[in-house]
C-alpha positions as CSV (number, residue, x, y, z in Angstrom):
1,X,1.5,-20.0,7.8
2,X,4.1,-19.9,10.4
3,X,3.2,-17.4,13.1
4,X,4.6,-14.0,13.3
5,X,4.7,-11.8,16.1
6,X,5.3,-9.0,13.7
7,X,2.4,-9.6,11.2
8,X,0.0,-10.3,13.9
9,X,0.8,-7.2,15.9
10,X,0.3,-4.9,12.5
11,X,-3.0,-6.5,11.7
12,X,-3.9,-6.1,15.2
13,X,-2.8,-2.2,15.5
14,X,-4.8,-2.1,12.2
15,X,-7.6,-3.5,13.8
16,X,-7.8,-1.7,16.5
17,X,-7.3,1.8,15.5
18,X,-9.6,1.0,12.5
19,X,-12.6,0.0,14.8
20,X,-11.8,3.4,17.0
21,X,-12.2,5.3,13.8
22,X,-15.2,3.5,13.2
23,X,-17.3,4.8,16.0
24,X,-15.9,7.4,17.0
25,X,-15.8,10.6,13.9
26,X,-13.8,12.9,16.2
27,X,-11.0,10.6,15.9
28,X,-11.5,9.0,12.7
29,X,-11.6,13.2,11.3
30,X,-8.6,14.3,13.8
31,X,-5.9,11.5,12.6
32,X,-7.2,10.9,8.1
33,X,-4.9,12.1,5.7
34,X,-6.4,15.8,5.2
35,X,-4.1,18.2,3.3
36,X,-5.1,21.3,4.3
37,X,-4.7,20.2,8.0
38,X,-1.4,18.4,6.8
39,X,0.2,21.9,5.7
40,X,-0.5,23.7,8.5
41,X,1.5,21.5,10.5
42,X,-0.4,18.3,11.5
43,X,2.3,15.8,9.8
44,X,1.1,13.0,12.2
45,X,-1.7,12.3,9.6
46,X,0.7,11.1,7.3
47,X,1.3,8.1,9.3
48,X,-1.7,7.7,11.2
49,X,-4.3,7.8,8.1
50,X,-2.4,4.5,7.3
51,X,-4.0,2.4,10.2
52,X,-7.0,4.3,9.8
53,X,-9.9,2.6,7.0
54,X,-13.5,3.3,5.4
55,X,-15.2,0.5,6.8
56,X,-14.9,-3.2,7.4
57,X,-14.9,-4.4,4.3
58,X,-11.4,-2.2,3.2
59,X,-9.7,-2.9,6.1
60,X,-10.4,-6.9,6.0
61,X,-9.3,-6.3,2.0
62,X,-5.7,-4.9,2.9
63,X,-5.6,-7.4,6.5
64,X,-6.1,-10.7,4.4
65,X,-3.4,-8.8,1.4
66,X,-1.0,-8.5,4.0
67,X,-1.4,-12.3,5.6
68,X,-0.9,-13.8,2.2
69,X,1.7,-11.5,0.9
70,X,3.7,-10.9,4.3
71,X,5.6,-14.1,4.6
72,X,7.4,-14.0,1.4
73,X,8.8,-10.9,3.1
74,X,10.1,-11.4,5.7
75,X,10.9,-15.3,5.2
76,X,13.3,-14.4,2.1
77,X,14.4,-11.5,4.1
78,X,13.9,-11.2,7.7
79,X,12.0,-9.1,10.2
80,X,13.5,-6.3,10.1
81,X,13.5,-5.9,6.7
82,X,9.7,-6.6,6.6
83,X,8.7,-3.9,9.1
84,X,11.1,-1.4,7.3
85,X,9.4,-2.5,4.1
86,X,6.3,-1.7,5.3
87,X,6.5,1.7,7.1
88,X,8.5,3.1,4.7
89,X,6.2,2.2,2.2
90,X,3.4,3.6,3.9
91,X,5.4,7.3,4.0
92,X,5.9,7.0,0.2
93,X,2.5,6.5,-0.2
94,X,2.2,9.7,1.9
95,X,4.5,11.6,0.3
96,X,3.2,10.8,-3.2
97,X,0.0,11.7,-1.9
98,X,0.7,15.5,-1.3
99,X,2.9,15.6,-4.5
100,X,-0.1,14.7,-6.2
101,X,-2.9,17.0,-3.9
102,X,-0.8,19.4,-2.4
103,X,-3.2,22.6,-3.7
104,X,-6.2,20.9,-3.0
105,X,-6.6,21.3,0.5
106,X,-9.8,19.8,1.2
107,X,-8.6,16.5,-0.2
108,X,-9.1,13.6,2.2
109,X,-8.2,10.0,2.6
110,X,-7.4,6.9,4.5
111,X,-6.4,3.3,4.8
112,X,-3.2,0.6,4.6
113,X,-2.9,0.4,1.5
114,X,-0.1,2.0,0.4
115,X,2.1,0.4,3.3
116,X,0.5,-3.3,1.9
117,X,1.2,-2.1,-1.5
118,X,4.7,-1.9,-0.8
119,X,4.5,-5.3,1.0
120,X,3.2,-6.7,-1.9
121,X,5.5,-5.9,-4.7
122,X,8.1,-6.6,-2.6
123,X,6.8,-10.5,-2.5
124,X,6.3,-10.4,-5.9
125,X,9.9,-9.3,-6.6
126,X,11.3,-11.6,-4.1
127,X,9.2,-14.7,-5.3
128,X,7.8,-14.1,-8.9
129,X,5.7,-17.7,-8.8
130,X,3.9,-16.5,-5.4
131,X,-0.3,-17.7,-6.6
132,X,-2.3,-16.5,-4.1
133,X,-6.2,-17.9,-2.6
134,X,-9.3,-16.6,-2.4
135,X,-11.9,-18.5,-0.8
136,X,-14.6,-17.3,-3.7
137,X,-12.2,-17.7,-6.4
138,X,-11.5,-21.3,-7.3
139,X,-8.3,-21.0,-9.4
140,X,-4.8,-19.4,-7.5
141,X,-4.0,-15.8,-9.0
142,X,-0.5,-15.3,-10.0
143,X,0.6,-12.5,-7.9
144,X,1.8,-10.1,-10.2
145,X,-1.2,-10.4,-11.8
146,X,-2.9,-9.8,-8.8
147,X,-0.6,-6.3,-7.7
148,X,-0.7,-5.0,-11.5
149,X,-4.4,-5.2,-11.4
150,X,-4.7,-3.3,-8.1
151,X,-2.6,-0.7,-9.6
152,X,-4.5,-0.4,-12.3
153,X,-7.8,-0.5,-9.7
154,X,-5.9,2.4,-8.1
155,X,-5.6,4.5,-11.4
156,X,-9.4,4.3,-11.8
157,X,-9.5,5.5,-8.1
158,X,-7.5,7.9,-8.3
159,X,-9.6,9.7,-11.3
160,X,-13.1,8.9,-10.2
161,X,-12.4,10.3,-6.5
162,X,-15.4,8.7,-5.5
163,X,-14.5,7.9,-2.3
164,X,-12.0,8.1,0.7
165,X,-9.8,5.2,-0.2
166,X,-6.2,6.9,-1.0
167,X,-5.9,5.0,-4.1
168,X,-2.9,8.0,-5.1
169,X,-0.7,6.1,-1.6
170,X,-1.0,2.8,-3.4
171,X,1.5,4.3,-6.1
172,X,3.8,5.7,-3.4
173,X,3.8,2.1,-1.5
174,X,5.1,0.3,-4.5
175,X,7.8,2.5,-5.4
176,X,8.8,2.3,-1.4
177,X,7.9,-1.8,-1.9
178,X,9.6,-1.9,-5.0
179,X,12.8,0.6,-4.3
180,X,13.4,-1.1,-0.4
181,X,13.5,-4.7,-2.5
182,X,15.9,-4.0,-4.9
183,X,18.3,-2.1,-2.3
184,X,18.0,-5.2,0.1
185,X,18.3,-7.8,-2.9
186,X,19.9,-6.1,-5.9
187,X,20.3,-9.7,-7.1
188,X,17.2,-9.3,-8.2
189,X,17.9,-7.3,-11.6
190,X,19.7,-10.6,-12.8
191,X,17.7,-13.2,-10.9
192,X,13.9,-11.8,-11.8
193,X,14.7,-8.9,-14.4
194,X,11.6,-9.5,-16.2
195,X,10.0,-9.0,-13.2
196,X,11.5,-6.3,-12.0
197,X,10.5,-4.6,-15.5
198,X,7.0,-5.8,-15.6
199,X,6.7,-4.0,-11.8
200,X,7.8,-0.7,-13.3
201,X,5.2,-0.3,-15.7
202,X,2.2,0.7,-14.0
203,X,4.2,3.3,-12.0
204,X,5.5,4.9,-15.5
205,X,1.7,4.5,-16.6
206,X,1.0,7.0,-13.4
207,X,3.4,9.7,-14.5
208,X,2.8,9.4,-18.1
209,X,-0.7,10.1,-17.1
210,X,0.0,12.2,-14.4
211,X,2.6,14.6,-16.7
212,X,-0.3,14.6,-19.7
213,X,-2.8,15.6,-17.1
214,X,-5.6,13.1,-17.0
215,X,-5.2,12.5,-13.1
């Protein structure tokens, strides 16, 4: 993969505010996504719980998402677009978030994932063939494959609130990823239609769900 001064500096800020969180719980409790501290006026937390994560092993999860998923970005699009993509992403998954959990006040949570959410439906929009790697897998996973089933992950997540993952951001991220796409590239209701379709249906899963009650 080409370098990219962009990608490498949002895996690095990751990183490092990540690893700050990680020994330090004054900070780590100070900038997470907490409603109750949210409402009363702390609206920071809505960006900064998304460089914030659990532990190693969530943040290396949504770092090595983002490497394989970023350059379909902003190749077919460009920089700007890709950063754009990606923070605005990461306030839909915000904003979803305190639709979803705005009277429970002690609700908590943290992580990229909504922002890398965004990033990758947007790939899978713009390149509906993207396979992606893993070293412990030995066959490529189609993409959309690959973002429906964290989706679906999310879903599970989001009802068994067993931890402080914000699987309910991973909803908001696509529709930012998915929304930000189609405004760049509205070619893309011709040129990949199916795919634009098959993209929508977990999200109507989550408010079917959401309007019925079983969230």
């Amino acid at each position: 993969m080409e370098y990219n001064l962009f990608l490498i500096g949002l895996i690095a800020i990751n990183v490092i505010i990540s690893f700050k969180g990680f020994n330090d719980l004054s900070f780590f409790r100070k900038y997470q996504f907490h409603v109750g501290s949210i409402r009363s006026g702390e609206q920071i937390r809505m960006i900064s719980s998304g460089f914030l994560h659990v532990d190693i092993g969530h943040l290396a999860f949504n770092m090595l998402s983002l490497y394989f998923f970023a350059p379909v970005v902003y190749g077919i699009l460009n920089n700007f677009s890709f950063v754009l993509i990606y923070f605005a992403s990461l306030i839909f998954g915000s904003l979803l978030t305190m639709i979803f959990h705005k009277d429970d006040y002690s609700y908590s949570a943290v992580g990229a994932s909504g922002a890398v959410m965004g990033i990758i439906y947007s790939a899978i929009l713009l390149d509906p063939s993207l396979d992606i790697y893993f070293f412990f897998i030995p066959i490529p996973i189609p993409g959309y494959i690959f973002g429906i089933g964290y989706l679906l992950y999310s879903i599970y997540g989001m009802k068994a609130k067993s931890d402080n993952i914000g699987h309910t951001a991973h909803f908001g991220g696509a529709i930012g990823g998915y929304l930000f796409t189609l405004m760049k590239k509205p070619s893309l209701f011709v040129d990949n239609a199916f795919m634009v379709v098959i993209l929508a249906i977990p999200i109507l899963i989550l408010f079917v769900m959401a309007k019925r009650g079983k969230l």
